[in-house]
N, C-alpha and C positions, 0 to 999 in steps of 0.2 A: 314732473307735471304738477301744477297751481292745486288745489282743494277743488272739486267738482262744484260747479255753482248754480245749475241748471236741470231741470227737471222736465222730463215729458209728463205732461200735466193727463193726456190722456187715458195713463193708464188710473187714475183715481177715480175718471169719470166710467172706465170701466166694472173697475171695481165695485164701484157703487149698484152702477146700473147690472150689474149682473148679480150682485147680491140681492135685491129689491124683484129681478129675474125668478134665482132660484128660491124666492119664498113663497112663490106664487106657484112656481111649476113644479108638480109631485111626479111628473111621467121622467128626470133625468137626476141621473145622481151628485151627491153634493158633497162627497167625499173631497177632500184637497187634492186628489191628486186631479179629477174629473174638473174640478173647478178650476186649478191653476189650469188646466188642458185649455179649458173653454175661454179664459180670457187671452191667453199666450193666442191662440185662434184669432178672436176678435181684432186684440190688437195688432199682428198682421194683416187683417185686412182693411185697419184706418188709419188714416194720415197721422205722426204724431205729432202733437203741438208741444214744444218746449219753450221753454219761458226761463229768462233768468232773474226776473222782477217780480215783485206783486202786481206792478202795473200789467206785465203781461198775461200774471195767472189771473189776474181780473177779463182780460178780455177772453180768456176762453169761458171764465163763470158766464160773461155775455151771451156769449156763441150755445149756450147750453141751452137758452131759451128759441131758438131757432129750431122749427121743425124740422127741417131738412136734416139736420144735424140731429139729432133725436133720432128719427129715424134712420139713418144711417149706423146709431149705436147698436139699437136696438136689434135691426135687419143682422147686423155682424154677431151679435152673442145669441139669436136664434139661431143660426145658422151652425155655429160652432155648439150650441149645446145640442142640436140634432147628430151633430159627426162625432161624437163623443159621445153620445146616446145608444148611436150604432156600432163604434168600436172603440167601448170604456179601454181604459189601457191598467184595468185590473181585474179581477176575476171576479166573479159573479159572489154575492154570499153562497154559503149554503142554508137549505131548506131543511 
């Protein structure tokens, strides 16, 4: 098989938006395992967009200023940082 030349663009725009997330929100953990949890979440529940040009990762930097779109990020990594909130998939500190 050829060198891989193609990238789902969405998960950066995850990434980002969910780090810029959890700097703001002190109520969920931000351990790496809670984190990768939270965006592996999100991004099943949005479409990906892969690109294998700049022309095409330019059209999703486009689509980024679309509210719809925005909020649709947004609505996914709240959602997965609530399910993750409620069953971390590691154990609590101790006190």
């Amino acid at each position: 098989m050829a060198p891989k030349h193609y990238k789902n663009y969405m998960e950066q725009v995850v990434e980002k938006a969910l780090g810029e997330y959890l700097r703001n929100e002190r109520e969920v953990c931000t351990c790496d395992q809670c984190a990768s949890d939270m965006a592996a979440m999100a991004l099943n529940q949005l479409r990906p967009h892969y690109a294998t040009t700049v022309r095409g990762a330019a059209f999703l930097e486009s689509e980024q200023k679309n509210l719809e779109f925005v909020v649709k990020i947004v609505s996914a990594i709240k959602g997965a940082a609530e399910k993750v909130k409620q069953n971390p998939r590691h154990q609590p500190p101790k006190k």
